[in-house]
N, C-alpha and C positions, 0 to 999 in steps of 0.2 A: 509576536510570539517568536523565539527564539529556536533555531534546530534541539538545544539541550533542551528544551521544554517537550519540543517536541516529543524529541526522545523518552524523556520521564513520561509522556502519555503514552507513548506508544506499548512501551513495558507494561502496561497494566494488558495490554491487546497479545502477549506474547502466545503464542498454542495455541491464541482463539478463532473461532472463524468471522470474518470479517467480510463486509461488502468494500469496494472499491470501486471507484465511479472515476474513471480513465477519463478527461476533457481532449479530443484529437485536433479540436479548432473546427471553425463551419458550424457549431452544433451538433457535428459527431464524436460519441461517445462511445466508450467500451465499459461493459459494465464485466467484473470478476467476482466470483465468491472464492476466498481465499484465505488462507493460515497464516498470518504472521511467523514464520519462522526462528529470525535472526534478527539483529538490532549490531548494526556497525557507527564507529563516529560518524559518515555523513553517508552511509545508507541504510536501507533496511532490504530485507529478502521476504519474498511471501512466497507460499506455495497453492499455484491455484487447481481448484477443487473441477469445476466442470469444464475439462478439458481434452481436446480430442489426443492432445500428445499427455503419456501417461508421466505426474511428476512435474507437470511443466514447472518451471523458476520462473520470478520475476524480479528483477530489483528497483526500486524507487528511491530517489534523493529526499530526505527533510524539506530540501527548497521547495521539491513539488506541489508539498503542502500548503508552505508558507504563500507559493504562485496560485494557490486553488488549482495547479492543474491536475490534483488527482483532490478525492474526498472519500475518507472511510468513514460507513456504517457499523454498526453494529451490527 
């Protein structure tokens, strides 16, 4: 899978709220409920929802996906 493909999937996810399954290495994980935001050439911006800092930002690369080191839900 390509980042542009990526990308085209991601757009269908834009405004919506989304799971994100953060991989830290070890078997530690971060789990996010979050907005897709923004959609850039080779990143994307989320906005996460249950968070102690109010609005927090997050951005993530295409490759991450491509790495498995992040995985969005529905």
């Amino acid at each position: 899978m390509t980042t542009d493909q990526i990308r085209l999937t991601l757009n269908k996810f834009l405004d919506k709220d989304v799971v994100i399954k953060y991989n830290l290495g070890r078997n530690k994980y971060e789990k996010y409920h979050a907005t897709i935001k923004k959609l850039y050439k080779n990143v994307f911006i989320v906005e996460i929802k249950e968070s102690k800092i109010k609005n927090e930002i997050k951005s993530f690369s295409y490759s991450d996906i491509i790495t498995k080191t992040i995985k969005i839900d529905k």
